[in-house]
N, C-alpha and C positions, 0 to 999 in steps of 0.2 A: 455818715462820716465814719462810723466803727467800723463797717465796712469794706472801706477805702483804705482804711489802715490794715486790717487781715490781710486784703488783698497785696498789700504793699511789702508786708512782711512775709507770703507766700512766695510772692514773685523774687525780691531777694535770697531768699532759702532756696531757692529751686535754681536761683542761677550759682550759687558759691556751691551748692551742690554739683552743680552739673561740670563746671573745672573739673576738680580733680578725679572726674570720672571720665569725661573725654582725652585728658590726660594719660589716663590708665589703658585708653583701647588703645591709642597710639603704640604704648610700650608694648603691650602683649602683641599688636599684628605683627612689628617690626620684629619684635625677638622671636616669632613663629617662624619667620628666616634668617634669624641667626646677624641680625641687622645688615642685609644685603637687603639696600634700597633697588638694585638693579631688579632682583628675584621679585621683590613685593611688589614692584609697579609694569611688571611684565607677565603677563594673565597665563602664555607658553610655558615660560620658565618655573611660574610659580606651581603649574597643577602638578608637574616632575619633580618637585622638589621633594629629596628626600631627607631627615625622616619628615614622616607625616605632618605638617604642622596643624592638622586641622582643628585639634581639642582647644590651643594658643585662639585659633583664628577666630571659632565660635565662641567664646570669650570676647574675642576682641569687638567685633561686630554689636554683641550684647550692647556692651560697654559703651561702643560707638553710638548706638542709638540712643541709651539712656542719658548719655552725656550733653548728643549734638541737638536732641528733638524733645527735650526736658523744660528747657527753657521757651521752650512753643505751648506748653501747655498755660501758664496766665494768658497770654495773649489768648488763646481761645475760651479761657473762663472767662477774660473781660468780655471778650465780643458776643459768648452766650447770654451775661446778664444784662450788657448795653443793647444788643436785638430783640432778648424777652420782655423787658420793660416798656418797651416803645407799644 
């Protein structure tokens, strides 16, 4: 049961964390073009775009991961200890 409860409280923590960091790569890809949604979602325009935005972008991506695939991580500590016990 003490278990179920860490885990409950992991899983929480890890989602209220992952918001405002998915949140965060949103801002930095967009502002990497100057918030031209056209530039950002056109793969041509965007590699011409000057200046650089790549320093914004690699940030952003970071961000993007930690945010969108953070919250995947309970779901596979459940399914490791619910498959290892069996």
């Amino acid at each position: 049961m003490k278990n179920e409860t860490s885990f409950s409280k992991l899983a929480g923590a890890l989602a209220l964390l992952s918001c405002p960091v998915a949140l965060a790569s949103i801002v930095l890809i967009f502002s990497a073009f100057n918030w031209d949604f056209e530039t950002a979602f056109t793969p041509s325009k965007a590699i011409a775009f000057q200046p650089d935005p790549s320093a914004l972008l690699r940030w952003g991506w970071i961000l993007d991961i930690l945010g969108y695939y953070l919250p995947l991580v309970p779901i596979i500590l459940w399914l490791h200890h619910r498959l290892s016990s069996e």
